[in-house]
N, C-alpha and C positions, 0 to 999 in steps of 0.2 A: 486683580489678576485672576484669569478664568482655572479653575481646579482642573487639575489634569487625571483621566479616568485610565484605570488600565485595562488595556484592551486584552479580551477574551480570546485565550487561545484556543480551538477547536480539535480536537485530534479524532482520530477513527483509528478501527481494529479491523482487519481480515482474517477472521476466524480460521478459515480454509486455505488458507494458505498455501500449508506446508504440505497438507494432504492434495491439492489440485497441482504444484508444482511435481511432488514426487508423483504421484496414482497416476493424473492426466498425461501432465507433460512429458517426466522422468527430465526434467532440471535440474539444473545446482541452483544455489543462489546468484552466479556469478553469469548464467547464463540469461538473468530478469536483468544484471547490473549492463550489460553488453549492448541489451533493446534500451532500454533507456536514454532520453536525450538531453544533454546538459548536465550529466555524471548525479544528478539528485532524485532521490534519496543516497544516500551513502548506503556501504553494502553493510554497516552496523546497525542501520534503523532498517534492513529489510528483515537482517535476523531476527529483531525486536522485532518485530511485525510481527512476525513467525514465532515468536515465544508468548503473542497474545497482547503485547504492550502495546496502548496505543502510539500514533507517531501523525504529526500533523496532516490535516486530511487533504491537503495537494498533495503531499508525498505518497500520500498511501492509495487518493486515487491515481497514480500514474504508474505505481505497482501492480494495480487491476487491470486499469487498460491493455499495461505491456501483456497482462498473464490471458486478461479477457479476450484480446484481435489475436493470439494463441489458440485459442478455439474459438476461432469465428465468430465472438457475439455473442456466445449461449448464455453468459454468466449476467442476473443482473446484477448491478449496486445496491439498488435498495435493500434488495436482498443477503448481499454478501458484506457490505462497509459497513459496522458498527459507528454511527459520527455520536462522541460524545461533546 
């Protein structure tokens, strides 16, 4: 019988978060939960985000996205996703 491996979970951090939603945007959290499609991430893993924890890195890039087409494109990922 084949050994079964546990698969690696990935997570990422958005450093800037909390500073691009409030400086840039002047958002709440609930106004990133509103763009979002298919209610995922929950609005507890965006707070975690925003407290520096990471949170699996589909969730946390579709946090960017919603935050990044917010300002047009400026923001990159490589630069802002922390994936660990």
């Amino acid at each position: 019988m084949a050994k079964r491996t546990k698969s690696i979970l990935r997570k990422a951090q958005f450093p800037r978060l909390r500073q691009i939603r409030e400086e840039q945007l002047g958002w709440e959290v609930t106004d990133i939960v509103i763009r979002l499609a298919g209610g995922k991430p929950s609005v507890a893993s965006i707070y975690r985000l925003e407290q520096g924890h990471p949170i699996r890195v589909a969730n946390a890039r579709r946090v960017f996205d919603v935050v990044n087409a917010a300002l047009n494109h400026a923001l990159d990922p490589a630069k802002e996703l922390v994936v660990k």
